[in-house]
C-alpha positions in Angstrom: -19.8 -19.7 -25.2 -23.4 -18.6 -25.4 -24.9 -15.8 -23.0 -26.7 -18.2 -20.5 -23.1 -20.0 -19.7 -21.3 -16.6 -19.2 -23.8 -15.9 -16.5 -23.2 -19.2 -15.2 -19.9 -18.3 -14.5 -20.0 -14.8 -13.4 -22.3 -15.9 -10.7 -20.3 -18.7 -9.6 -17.3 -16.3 -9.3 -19.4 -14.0 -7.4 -20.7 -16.6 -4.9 -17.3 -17.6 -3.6 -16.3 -13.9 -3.3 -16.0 -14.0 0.3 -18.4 -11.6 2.7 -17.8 -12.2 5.8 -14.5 -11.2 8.3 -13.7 -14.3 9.0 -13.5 -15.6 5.4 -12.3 -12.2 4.2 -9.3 -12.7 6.5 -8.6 -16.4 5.7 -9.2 -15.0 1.4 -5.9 -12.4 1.9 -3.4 -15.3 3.0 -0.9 -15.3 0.3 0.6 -12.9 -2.4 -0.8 -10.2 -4.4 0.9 -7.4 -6.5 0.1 -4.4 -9.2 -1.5 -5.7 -12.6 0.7 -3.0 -14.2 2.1 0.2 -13.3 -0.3 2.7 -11.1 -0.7 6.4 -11.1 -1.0 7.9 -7.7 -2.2 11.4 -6.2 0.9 12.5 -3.5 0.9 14.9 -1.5 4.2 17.2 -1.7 6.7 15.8 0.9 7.9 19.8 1.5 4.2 20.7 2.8 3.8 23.4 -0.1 0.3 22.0 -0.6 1.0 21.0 -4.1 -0.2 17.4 -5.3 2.2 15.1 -7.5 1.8 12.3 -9.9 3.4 8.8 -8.1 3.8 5.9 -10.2 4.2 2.7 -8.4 3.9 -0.6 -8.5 2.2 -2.4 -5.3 3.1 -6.1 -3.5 1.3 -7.3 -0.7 1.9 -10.6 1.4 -0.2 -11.7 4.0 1.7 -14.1 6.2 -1.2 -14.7 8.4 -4.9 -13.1 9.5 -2.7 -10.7 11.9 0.5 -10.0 9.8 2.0 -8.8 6.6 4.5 -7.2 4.5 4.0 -4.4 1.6 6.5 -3.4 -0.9 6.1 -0.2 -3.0 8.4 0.5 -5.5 8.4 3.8 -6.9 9.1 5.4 -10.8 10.1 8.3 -12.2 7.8 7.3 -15.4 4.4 6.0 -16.6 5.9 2.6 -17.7 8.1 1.6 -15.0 11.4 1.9 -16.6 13.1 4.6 -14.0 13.5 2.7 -10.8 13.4 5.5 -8.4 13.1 3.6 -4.4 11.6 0.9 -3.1 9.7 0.7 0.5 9.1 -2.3 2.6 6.3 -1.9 5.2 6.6 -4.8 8.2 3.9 -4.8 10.7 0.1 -6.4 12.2 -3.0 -6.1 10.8 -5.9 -4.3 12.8 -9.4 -5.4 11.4 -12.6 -3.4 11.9 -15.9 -3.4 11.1 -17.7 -3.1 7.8 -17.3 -0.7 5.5 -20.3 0.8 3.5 -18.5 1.1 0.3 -19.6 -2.3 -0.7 -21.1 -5.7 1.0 -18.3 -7.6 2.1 -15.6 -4.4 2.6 -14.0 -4.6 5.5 -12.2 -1.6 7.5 -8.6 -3.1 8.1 -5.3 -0.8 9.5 -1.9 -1.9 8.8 0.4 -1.2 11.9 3.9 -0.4 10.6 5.7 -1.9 14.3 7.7 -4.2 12.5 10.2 -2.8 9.8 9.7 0.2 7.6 13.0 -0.4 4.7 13.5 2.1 2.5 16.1 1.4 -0.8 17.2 4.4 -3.2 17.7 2.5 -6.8 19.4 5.2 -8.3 22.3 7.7 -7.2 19.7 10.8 -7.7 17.5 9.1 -4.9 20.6 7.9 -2.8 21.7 12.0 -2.7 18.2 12.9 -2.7 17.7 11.5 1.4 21.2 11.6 2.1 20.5 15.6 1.9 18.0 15.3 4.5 19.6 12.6 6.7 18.6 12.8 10.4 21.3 13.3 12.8 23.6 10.2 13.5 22.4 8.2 11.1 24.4 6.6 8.8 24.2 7.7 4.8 22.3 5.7 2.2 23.6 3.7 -0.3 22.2 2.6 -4.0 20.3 -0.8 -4.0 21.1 -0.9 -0.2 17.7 -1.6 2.0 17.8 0.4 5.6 15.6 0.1 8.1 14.1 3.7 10.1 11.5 2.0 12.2 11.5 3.7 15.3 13.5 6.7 13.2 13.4 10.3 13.4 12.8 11.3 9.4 11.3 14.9 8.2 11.0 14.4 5.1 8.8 11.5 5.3 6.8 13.6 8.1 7.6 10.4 10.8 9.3 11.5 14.7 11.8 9.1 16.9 9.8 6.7 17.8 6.7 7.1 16.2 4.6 4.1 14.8 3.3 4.6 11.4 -0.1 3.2 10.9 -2.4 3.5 7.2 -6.2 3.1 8.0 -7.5 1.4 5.1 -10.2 -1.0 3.2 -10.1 -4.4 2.3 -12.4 -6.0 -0.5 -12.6 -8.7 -3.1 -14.0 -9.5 -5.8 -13.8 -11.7 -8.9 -10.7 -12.8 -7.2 -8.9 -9.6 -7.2 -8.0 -7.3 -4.2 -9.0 -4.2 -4.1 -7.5 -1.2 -1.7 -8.6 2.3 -1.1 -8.2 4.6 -3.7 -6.1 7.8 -2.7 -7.9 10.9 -1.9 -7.1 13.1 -5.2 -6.0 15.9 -3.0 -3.3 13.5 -1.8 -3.7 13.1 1.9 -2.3 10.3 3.5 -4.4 7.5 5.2 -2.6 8.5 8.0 -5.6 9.0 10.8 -8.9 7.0 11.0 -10.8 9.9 10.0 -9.1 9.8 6.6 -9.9 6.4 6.0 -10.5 6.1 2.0 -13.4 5.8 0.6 -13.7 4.3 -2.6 -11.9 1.1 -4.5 -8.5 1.7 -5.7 -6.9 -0.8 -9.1 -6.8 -4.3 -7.7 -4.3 -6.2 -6.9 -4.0 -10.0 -8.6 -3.2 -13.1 -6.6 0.6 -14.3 -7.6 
């Protein structure tokens, strides 16, 4: 393929990268996940201030412009071989206006209202929140999926009742989907004013 045709098609691919809201939202319908493993900054559950290493793989389905459902599932290795626990994040999606990080970012909040599922895959995780098990609820089990919305739970730093939200980015390009990248200190993207950003690993369309 000579020169001339490869720029054929990279500007093809660029042209249908969609730039506007309304064809960013109608892009995202559909099914995306991790090309591979990812290494995350996280901020130490136990408030000490310390930053750890997360590795993770990321799946995102959005059912419509206003709704979707994330699954992260965690590892205790850089390969994904130690299944650690699996969360499943249920809720509506808030868009906003553009973000400066690139033409055609978008500022987009995902509302947690709908579910939040949390599954130990190992016995170390299953004893791990069963040490730290709120008050009248019932203990986990391995491979069993159990729903906190609306849950009091310390150790992920959520109150009875409170409604998680993550103020994020939305962009794509080349036909991947690409996130904010975590702050490296490890805060959360827990409050609009911590809103990432740059461009996280893509996602890929499944």
């Amino acid at each position: 393929m000579s020169a001339c045709d490869e720029n054929t098609i990279q500007n093809k691919s660029e042209a249908n990268d969609p730039l506007t809201l309304e064809e960013v939202k109608k892009f995202a319908i559909g099914e995306w996940t991790s090309l591979t493993v990812e290494l995350r900054p996280t901020e130490d559950r136990t408030g000490s201030g310390v930053v750890e290493p997360t590795f993770l793989r990321r799946n995102f389905k959005y059912i419509s412009e206003d709704e979707f459902i994330g699954t992260i599932t965690l590892f205790g290795d850089n390969y994904g071989k130690i299944p650690l626990m699996e969360f499943e994040f249920k809720g509506d999606l808030i868009w906003g206006e553009a973000h400066p990080i690139a033409v055609g970012a978008w500022k987009i909040d995902y509302v947690l209202n709908k579910g939040f599922g949390v599954t130990p895959l190992n016995s170390q995780s299953t004893k791990m929140l069963n040490q730290v098990l709120p008050e009248g609820m019932s203990p986990f089990e391995n491979n069993v999926k159990k729903d906190i919305l609306g849950e009091s739970f310390p150790m992920f730093k959520i109150e009875k009742g409170q409604i998680v939200s993550d103020y994020d980015l939305i962009y794509f390009k080349n036909g991947l989907l690409f996130m904010g990248a975590k702050h490296v200190d490890g805060t959360p993207f827990d409050e609009p004013e911590n809103r990432p950003h740059q461009l996280q690993i893509p996602l890929v369309r499944i």
